[in-house]
C-alpha positions, 0 to 999 in steps of 0.5 A, a space after each residue: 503450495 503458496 500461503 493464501 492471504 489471510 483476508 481477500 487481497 488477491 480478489 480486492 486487487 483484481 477487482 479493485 484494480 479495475 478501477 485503473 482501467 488496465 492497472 499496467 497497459 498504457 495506451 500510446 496515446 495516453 504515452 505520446 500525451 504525457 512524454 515530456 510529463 513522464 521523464 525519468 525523475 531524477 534525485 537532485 531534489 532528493 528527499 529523505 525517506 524511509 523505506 519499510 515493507 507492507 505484508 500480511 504474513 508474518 513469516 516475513 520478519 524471521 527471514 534472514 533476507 528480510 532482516 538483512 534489509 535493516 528496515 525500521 518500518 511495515 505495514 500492515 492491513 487489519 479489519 476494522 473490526 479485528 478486535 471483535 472477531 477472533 480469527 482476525 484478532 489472532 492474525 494481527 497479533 501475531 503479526 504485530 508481535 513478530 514486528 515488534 519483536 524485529 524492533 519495527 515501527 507498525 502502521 496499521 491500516 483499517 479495511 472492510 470486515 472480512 465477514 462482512 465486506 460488502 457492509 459498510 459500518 456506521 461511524 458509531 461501530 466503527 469508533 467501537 470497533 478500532 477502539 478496541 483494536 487500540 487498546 489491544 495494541 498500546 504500542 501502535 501509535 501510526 493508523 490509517 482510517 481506511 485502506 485505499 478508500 477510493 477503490 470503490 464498490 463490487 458488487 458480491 465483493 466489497 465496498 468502500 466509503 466515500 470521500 464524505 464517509 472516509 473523513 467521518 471515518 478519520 474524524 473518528 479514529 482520531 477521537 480514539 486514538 489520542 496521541 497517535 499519528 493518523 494519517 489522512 486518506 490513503 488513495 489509490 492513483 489509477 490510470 486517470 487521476 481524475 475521479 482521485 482528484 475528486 476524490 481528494 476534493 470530496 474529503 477535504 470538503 466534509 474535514 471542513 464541515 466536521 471542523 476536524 483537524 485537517 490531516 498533514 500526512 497522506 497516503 498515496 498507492 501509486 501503482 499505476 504511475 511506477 508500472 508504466 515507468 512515470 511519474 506525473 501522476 505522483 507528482 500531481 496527486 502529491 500535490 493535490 494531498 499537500 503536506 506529507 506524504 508516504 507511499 503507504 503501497 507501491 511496487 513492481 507488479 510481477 503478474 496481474 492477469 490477464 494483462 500482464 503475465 510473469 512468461 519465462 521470467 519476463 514478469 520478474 525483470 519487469 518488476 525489478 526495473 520497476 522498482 528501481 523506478 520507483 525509488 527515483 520517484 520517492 528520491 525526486 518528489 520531497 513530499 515524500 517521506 516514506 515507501 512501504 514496498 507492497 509485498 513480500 510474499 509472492 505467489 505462483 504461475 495459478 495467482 493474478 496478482 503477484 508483486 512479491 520480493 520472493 517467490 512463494 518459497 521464500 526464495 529471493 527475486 530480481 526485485 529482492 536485489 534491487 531493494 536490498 542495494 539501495 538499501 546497502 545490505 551487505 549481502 545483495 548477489 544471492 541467487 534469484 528465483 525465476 518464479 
C-alpha cells in the first residue's frame, strides 16, 4: 500500500500545477523559440551549493539509502496553523525530531491549513499561529513564509496569498521570528514565467510600502524548466528574485497525469535524466546556493503526481543513483525498481 501524504500534496500539485499549463509538454513552438536559451548549462561558472531532500514522511531519515547520501539539509512543509491543531502538530514533531536526530538543518515552509484551505488568514492569526510553532521548535532557525505562494486559487481546494499578502505574511514571520533566517518568496516557474514575474514585482512593491527589510535569500520551484531539459527560465526568474537563491522544490517528475505517464518504466528513465539535468542548472547558475530534491517518497502506477527517489517500497530508482553519484556516496550500483 503506498503511505498518503499526510496534507493534500497530490491534489495541490495536480491542481496547482495547472497553473503551468502542462507542467512537462513543451510545445514545439515554444521549444523552436527558446533553442539557443534552452542549451545545456554547463559548470564553468560552477557555484557551490548544497543539496538536501524536501519530504514529509519522516520515514525517510531511518533509511540506510537515505543516510548514506550524507545530506545536511531537508525541508519540510507544515501548516500554518500547526501549532493549534493537533494532528498537524504531531506530524511536525515527529518529523522535526527524526531530523534532528540525523543531525540536519531544517527549513520549514508554511502553507494553507489543512482543515481550512480554502481560508486564507489574517495576518494578525497568522503572526499567532507560526508564533507558537517557533517556540515549539527552538532549534529551527530557517522558515518560509509560504510555501509556492503564486499558485493560486482552486475553487473547493485551496487558496494562496497574493503577492501584496505574501510580503505582510513575511513581514510577520519576520517579527516573530528574531534571529532566523526567513527566506522571501517561494515561487513556482510555470511554463510562461510571465504572471511569476508579476508576481515577484507585486511583492516587492508592498516590502517597500511596509518599509520591511527587503529579503536577500529567495525560493524558486523550477519544475517546469528542468522538466523539459532547460534552463532560461531559471536563469531569468534567478535574476529577477536577485540576491540568493535556493531550489527550495525541484526534480524529476516520474508520473503526473494525464500527460505524462511512468509506461514500463519510461517515467523512471525520464526522471533520472532530469535530475542529472537539474544539478547542471544549480552548478551553471551562481545565485544558487541550495537544492532541496522534492520527494523521497514515491507512489504507484494509481498516483498522479510522483517525483519519488523510491518507490512506494522504499525500494531505491534510477534517480535514486544518480543523486547518490553526484553526491559521491559510496554505495550508488544498488539494484533499482521499476516502479
Amino acid at each position: 500500500m503506498p503511505r498518503p501524504r499526510r496534507r493534500p500534496r497530490p491534489l495541490a500539485l495536480a491542481t496547482g500545477l495547472a497553473l503551468l499549463s502542462g507542467l512537462l509538454i513543451a510545445s514545439s513552438a515554444l521549444g523552436q523559440a527558446k533553442t539557443a536559451a534552452s542549451k545545456s548549462p554547463t559548470a564553468h561558472a560552477a557555484s557551490s551549493y548544497l543539496t538536501g531532500i524536501g519530504d514529509e514522511h519522516s520515514e525517510m531519515f531511518g533509511n540506510p539509502l537515505w543516510q548514506q547520501l550524507h545530506t545536511k539539509i531537508a525541508r519540510y512543509i507544515a501548516p500554518y496553523d500547526a501549532a493549534v491543531r493537533s494532528y498537524s502538530l504531531d506530524q511536525a514533531k515527529v518529523w522535526i525530531e527524526a531530523a534532528e536526530a540525523q543531525h540536519q538543518q531544517v527549513l520549514v515552509a508554511f502553507y494553507h491549513s489543512e482543515y481550512t484551505p480554502t481560508k486564507m488568514p489574517s495576518v494578525a492569526l497568522y503572526q499567532h499561529d507560526v508564533q507558537k510553532f517557533i517556540k515549539d521548535f527552538p532549534h529551527v532557525k530557517q522558515y518560509q513564509s509560504w510555501d509556492e505562494s503564486n499558485r493560486g486559487n482552486v475553487k473547493h481546494s485551496f487558496s494562496s496569498p497574493s503577492g501584496g499578502a505574501s510580503a505582510r505574511y513575511y513581514q510577520a514571520l519576520l517579527r516573530v521570528c528574531k534571529g532566523c533566517t526567513v527566506i522571501g518568496l517561494d515561487v513556482l516557474d510555470q511554463a510562461n514565467i510571465t504572471p511569476t514575474l508579476r508576481y515577484i514585482t507585486e511583492f516587492k512593491r508592498e516590502i517597500n510600502h511596509l518599509h520591511t527589510v527587503m529579503p536577500s535569500i529567495w525560493g524558486l520551484h523550477n519544475y517546469s524548466d528542468v522538466n523539459r531539459l532547460q534552463s532560461w527560465r531559471t536563469r531569468e526568474l534567478t535574476k529577477a528574485l536577485g540576491g540568493q537563491v535556493w531550489l527550495t522544490e525541484t526534480g524529476g517528475i516520474v508520473q503526473f497525469k494525464p500527460e505524462f505517464k511512468n509506461v514500463n518504466g519510461s517515467g523512471l528513465t525520464r526522471a533520472a535524466k532530469v535530475l542529472k539535468y537539474m544539478f547542471n542548472v544549480a552548478a551553471g547558475n551562481s545565485r544558487v546556493k541550495r537544492l532541496y530534491i522534492f520527494d523521497w517518497s514515491g507512489g504507484t502506477s494509481s498516483t498522479r503526481f510522483d517525483a519519488g527517489l523510491t518507490d512506494a517500497h522504499n525500494n531505491p530508482r534510477p534517480g535514486y543513483v544518480v543523486v547518490c553519484k553526484e553526491l559521491h556516496a559510496a554505495k550508488c550500483n544498488v539494484k533499482t525498481s521499476n516502479h
